[in-house]
C-alpha positions as CSV (number, residue, x, y, z in Angstrom):
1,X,-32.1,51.8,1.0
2,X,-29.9,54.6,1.5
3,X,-27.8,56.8,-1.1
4,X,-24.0,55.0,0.0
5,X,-25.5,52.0,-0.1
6,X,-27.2,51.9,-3.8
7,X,-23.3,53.4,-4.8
8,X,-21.7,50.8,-3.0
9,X,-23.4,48.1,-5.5
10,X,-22.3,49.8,-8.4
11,X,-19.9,48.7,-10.7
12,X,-16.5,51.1,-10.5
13,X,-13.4,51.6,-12.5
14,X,-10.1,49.9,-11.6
15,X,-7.3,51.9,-10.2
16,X,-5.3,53.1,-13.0
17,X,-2.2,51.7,-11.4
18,X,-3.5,48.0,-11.3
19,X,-4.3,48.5,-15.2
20,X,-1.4,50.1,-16.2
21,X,0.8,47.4,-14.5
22,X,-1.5,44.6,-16.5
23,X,-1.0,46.4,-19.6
24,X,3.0,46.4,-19.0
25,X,3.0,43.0,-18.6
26,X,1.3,42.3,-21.4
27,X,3.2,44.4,-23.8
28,X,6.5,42.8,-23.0
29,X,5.1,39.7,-23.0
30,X,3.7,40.0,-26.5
31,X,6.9,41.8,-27.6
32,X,8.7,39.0,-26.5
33,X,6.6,36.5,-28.2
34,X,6.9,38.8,-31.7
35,X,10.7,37.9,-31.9
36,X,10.5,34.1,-31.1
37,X,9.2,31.1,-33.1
38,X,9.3,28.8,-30.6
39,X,7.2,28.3,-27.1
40,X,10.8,28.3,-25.2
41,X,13.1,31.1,-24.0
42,X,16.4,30.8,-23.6
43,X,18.9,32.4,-21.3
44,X,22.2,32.7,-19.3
45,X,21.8,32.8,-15.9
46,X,25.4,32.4,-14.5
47,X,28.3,31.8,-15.7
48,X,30.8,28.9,-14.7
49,X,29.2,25.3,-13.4
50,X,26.6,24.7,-10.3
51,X,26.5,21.2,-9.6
52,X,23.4,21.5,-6.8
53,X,20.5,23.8,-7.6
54,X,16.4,24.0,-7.2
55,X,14.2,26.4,-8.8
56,X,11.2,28.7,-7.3
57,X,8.1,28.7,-8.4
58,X,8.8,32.6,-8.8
59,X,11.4,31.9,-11.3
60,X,14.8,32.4,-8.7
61,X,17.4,29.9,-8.5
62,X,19.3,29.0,-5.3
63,X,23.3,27.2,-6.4
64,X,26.2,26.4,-4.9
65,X,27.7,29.6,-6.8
66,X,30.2,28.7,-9.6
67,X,32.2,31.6,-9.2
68,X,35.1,30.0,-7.1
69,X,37.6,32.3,-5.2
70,X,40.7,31.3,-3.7
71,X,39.4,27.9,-4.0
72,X,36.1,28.3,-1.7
73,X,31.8,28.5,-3.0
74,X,29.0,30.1,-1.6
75,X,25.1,29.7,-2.0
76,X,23.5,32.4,-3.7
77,X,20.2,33.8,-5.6
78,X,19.6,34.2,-9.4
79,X,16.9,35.4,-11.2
80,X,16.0,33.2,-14.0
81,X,13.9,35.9,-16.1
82,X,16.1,39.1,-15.6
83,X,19.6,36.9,-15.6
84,X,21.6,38.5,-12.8
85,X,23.1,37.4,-9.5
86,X,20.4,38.5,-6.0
87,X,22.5,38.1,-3.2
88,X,24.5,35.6,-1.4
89,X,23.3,33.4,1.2
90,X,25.4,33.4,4.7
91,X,24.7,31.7,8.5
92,X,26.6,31.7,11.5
93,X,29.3,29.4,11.7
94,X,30.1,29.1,8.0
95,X,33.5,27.7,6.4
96,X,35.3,30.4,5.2
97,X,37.2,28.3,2.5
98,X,34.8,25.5,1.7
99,X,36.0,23.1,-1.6
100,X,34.3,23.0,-4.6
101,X,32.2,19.6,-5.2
102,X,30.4,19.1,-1.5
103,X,26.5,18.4,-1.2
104,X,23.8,20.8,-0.9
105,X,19.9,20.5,-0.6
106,X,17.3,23.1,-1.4
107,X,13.9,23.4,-0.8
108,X,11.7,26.5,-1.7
109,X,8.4,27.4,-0.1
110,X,5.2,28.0,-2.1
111,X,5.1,31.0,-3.2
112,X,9.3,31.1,-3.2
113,X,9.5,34.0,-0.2
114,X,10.7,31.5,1.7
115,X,14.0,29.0,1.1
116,X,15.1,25.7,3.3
117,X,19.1,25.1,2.8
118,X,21.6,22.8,3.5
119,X,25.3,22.7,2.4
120,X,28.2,21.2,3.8
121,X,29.9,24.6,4.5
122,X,27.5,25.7,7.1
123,X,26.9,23.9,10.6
124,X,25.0,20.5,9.7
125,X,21.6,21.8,10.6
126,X,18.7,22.7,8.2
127,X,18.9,26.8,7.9
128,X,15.8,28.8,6.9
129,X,15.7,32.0,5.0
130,X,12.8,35.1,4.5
131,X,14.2,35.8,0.7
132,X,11.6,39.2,0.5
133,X,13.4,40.5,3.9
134,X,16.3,39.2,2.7
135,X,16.8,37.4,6.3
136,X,18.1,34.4,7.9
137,X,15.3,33.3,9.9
138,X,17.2,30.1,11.9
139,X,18.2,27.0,12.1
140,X,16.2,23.0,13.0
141,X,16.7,19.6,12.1
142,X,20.7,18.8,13.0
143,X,21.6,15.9,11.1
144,X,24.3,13.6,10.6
145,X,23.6,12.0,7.5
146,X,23.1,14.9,4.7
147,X,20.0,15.2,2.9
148,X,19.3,13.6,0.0
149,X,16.4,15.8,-0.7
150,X,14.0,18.5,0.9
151,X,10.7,18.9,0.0
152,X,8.2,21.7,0.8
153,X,4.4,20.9,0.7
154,X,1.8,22.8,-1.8
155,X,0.2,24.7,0.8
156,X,3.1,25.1,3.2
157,X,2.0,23.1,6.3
158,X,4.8,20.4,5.8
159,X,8.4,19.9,5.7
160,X,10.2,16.4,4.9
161,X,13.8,16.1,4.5
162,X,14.9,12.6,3.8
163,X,18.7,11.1,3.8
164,X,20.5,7.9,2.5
165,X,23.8,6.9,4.5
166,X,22.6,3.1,5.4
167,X,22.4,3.6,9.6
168,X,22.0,7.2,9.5
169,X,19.5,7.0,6.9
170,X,15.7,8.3,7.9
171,X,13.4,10.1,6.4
172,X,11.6,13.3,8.8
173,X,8.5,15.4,8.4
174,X,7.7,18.7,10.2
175,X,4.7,20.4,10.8
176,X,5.0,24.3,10.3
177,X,4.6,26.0,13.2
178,X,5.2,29.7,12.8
179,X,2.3,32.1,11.8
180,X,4.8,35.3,11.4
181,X,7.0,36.2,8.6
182,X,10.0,36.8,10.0
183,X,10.0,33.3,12.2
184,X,11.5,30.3,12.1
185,X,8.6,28.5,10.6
186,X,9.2,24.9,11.8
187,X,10.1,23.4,14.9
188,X,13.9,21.6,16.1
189,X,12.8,18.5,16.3
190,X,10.8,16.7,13.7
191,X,6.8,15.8,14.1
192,X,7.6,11.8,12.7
193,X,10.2,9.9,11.5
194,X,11.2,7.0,9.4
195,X,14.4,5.0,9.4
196,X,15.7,2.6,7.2
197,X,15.6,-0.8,9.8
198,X,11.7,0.3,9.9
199,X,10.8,-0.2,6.3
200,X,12.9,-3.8,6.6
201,X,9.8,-5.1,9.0
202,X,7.8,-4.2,6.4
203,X,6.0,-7.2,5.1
204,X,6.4,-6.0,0.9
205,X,10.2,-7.0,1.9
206,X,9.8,-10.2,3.8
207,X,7.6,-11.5,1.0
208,X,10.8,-10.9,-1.0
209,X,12.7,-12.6,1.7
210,X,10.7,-15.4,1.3
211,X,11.1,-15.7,-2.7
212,X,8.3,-13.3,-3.7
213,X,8.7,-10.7,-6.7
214,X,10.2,-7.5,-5.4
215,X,13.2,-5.6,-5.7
216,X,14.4,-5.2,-1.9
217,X,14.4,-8.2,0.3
218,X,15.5,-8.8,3.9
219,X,17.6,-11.2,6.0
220,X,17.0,-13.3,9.2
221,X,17.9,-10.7,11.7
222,X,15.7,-8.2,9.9
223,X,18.3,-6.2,7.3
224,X,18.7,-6.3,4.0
225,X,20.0,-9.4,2.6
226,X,23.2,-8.9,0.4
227,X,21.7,-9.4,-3.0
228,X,19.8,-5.9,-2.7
229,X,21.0,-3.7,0.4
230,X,19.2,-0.4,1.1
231,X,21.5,2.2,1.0
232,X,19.1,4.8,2.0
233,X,16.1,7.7,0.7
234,X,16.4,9.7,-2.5
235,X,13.5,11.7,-3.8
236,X,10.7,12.6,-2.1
237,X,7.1,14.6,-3.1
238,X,4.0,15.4,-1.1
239,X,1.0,15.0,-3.0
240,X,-0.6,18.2,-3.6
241,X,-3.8,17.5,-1.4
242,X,-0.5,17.3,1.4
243,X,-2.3,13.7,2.8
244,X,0.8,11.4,1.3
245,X,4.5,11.8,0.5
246,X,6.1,9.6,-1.6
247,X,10.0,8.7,-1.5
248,X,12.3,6.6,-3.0
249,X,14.0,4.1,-1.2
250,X,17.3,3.9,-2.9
251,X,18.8,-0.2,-3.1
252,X,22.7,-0.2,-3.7
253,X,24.3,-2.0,-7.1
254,X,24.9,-0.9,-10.5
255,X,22.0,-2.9,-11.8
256,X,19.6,-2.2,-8.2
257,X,15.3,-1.5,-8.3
258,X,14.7,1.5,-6.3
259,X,11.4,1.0,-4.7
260,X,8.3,3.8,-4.3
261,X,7.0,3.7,-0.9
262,X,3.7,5.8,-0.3
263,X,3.7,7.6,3.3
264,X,1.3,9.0,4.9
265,X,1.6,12.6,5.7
266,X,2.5,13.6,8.8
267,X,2.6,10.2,10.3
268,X,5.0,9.0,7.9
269,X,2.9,5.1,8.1
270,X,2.9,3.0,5.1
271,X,0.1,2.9,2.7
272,X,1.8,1.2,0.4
273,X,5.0,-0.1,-2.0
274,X,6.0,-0.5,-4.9
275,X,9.2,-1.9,-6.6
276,X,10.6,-0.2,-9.7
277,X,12.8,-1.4,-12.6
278,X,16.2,0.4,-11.8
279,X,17.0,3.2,-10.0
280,X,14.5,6.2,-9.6
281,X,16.0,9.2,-10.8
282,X,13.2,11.4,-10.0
283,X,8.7,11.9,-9.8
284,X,6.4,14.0,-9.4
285,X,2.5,14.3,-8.4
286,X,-0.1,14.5,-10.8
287,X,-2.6,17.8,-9.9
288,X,-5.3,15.2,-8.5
289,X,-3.2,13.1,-6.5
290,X,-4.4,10.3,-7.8
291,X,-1.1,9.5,-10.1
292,X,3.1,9.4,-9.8
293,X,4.9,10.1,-13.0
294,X,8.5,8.6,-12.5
295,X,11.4,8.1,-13.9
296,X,13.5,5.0,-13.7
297,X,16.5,3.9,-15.8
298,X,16.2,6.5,-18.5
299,X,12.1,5.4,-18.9
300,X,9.1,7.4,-18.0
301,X,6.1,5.8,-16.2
302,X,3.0,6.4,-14.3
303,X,1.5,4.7,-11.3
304,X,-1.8,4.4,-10.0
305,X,-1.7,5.5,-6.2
306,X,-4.8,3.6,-5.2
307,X,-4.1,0.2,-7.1
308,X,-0.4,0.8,-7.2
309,X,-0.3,-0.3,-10.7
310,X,2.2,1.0,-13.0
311,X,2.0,2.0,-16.9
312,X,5.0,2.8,-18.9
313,X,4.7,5.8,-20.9
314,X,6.0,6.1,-24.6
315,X,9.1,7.8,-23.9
316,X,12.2,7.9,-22.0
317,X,12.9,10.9,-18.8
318,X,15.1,11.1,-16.0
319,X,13.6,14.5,-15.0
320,X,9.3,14.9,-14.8
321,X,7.2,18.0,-13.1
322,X,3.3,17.8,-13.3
323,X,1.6,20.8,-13.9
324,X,0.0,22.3,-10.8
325,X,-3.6,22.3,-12.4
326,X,-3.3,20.1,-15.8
327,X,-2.8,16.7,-16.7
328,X,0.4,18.2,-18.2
329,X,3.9,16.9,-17.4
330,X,7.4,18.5,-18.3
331,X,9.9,16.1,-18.8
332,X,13.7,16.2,-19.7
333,X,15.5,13.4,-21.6
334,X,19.1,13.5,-21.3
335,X,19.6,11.5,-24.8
336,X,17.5,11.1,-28.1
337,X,17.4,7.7,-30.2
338,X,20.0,7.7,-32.5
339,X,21.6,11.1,-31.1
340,X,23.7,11.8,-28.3
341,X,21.7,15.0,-27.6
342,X,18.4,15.6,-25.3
343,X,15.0,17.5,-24.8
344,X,12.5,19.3,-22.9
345,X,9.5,17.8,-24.1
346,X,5.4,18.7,-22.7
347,X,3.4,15.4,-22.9
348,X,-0.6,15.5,-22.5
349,X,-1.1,13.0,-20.0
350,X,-4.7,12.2,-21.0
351,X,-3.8,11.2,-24.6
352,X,-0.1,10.7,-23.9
353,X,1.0,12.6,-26.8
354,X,4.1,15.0,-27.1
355,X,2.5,18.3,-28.1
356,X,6.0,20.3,-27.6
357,X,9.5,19.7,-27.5
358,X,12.9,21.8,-27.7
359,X,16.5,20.4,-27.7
360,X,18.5,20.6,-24.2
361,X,21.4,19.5,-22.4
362,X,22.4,18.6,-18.7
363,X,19.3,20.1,-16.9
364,X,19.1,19.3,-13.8
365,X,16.5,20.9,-12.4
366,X,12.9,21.5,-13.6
367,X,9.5,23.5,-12.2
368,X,6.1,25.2,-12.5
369,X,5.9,28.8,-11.6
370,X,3.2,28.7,-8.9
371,X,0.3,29.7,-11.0
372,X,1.3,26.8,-14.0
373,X,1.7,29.8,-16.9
374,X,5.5,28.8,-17.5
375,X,7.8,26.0,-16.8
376,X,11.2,26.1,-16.2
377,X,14.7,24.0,-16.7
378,X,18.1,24.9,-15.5
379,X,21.2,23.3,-16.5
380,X,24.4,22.8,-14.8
381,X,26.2,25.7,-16.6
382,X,23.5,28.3,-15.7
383,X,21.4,28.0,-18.9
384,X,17.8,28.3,-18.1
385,X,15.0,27.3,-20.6
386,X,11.6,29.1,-19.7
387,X,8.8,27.4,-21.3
388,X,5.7,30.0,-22.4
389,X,3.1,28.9,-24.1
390,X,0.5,31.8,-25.6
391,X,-2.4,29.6,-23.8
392,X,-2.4,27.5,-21.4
């Protein structure tokens, strides 16, 4: 063996630039953690009121910006951990003077380089954005009814968008198909799609037809009968193995079951149904893809994706996010017993036991970071909550 190969086995020092940029981050992390008591940070990321927003998993927040001119909004970019404004989102074609209060739907990719947007002061398409080049990549997937939810998949080969709007309702899936950066990465027109008449052939709801348990049923003529009419999808999540996606099929009425339907991914075929108690206000994967954590009617619950059997947990949610690698869940409950407050709170899904909790109000969005170190919750008024534990 020669000379250069022998030294090639050798252990060798890391660059100094790798360590020293470690070490930084671990000084101001444990600075930080000297002046705090608790596990949770809090700070002001905007000012004013953002109605729609999603968190990265790299800690950035896409909103419907609060700061109103002349009576018109724009989408733009904060960063949750340094607590200032990126940049502002534009596309061809957009309003110039759009009102406060209309929809919008975000979706981030992975490893949050990449953003999926929709807003009713652009063209009604689905517009795509390269965040690091700070470039709008294109437009796909036109719609008339506007989504009622985007959804990336963990490892970024799928896109589902889904919609309510009765007729117009549908729920699509894309398969990425660009291999550059600074490409659209999906196609116009959808891989699959599922509309609303299709899940009313679907047998769970002629069983209910019929006088069977469920919470959707369906007329003669195949709709839904007029004691629980589909108004269209709500949530939807891929598992993280990116074989399923779960939605919501949302059931109109005050006092309406929302129902879970289990998808296969990209086909969009059924696997499997099941009817809730109220209406679904989110849920969330667990790391194995074996479980759903979600939340209907103010109450937490888990269900079983093979046996579709569901267990209610011992406390109320309308917000959940599974840990990417943990049986840990972060969940947000809008109101306490006996208080009209609410809380972040970290449950143990093994032993269903609260190990951590912090008082909150009107969050409306909750995440991971991609690597599962922190968590975070944004509220309404542009108050984020970062959750760092020293070990996790």
């Amino acid at each position: 063996m020669s000379l250069h190969e022998k030294t090639a086995q050798q252990i060798v020092p890391a660059p100094a630039q790798a360590l020293a940029v470690r070490s930084a981050a671990l000084v101001a992390r444990g600075l930080r953690d000297l002046s705090r008591e608790s596990n949770w940070l809090v700070k002001k990321v905007f000012s004013g009121r953002a109605a729609h927003l999603a968190i990265s998993p790299a800690g950035q927040i896409c909103a419907v910006s609060p700061l109103v001119r002349h009576g018109a909004e724009s989408v733009a970019l904060y960063d949750i951990e340094l607590g200032v404004p990126l940049l502002a989102l534009s596309v061809p074609g957009a309003s110039s003077n759009a009102r406060p209060g209309q929809p919008a739907a975000f979706a981030w990719s992975p490893t949050g380089r990449n953003l999926v947007a929709a807003w009713s002061g652009w063209p009604r398409e689905l517009h795509a954005f390269d965040l690091n080049a700070k470039m709008f990549l294109g437009a796909f997937g036109g719609f008339e009814a506007f989504p009622s939810a985007l959804r990336w998949s963990e490892a970024g080969n799928y896109f589902a968008a889904s919609s309510s709007g009765a007729s117009d309702a549908r729920v699509r899936i894309w398969k990425a198909a660009a291999k550059n950066a600074d490409a659209l990465p999906f196609a116009a027109a959808p891989s699959s799609e599922l509309t609303l008449a299709e899940c009313s052939e679907w047998i769970e709801w002629r069983a209910a037809a019929s006088g069977g348990d469920g919470a959707a049923s369906v007329s003669d003529n195949g709709g839904f009968d007029d004691d629980a009419v589909a108004a269209g999808f709500g949530r939807a999540e891929f598992s993280l193995d990116e074989s399923s996606l779960a939605c919501v099929v949302e059931i109109e009425g005050e006092w309406a079951d929302d129902s879970i339907a289990i998808l296969e991914a990209p086909s969009l075929r059924k696997q499997s149904v099941f009817h809730a108690q109220g209406h679904i206000t989110d849920l969330s994967w667990t790391y194995d893809s074996r479980q759903i954590i979600f939340c209907s009617a103010g109450q937490a619950s888990r269900l079983a994706a093979d046996t579709m059997e569901p267990e209610p947990l011992p406390f109320g949610a309308e917000l959940c996010a599974c840990h990417p690698q943990l049986p840990i869940c972060v969940c947000f409950s809008s109101w306490l017993k006996n208080s009209a407050k609410g809380r972040l709170l970290l449950v143990d899904l093994k032993r269903l036991k609260i190990f951590d909790e912090y008082a909150a109000e009107g969050v409306v969005d909750l995440r991971w970071s991609a690597d599962g170190s922190k968590a975070y919750a944004v509220t309404s008024d542009g108050l984020a909550y970062l959750y760092e534990p020293p070990l996790l």
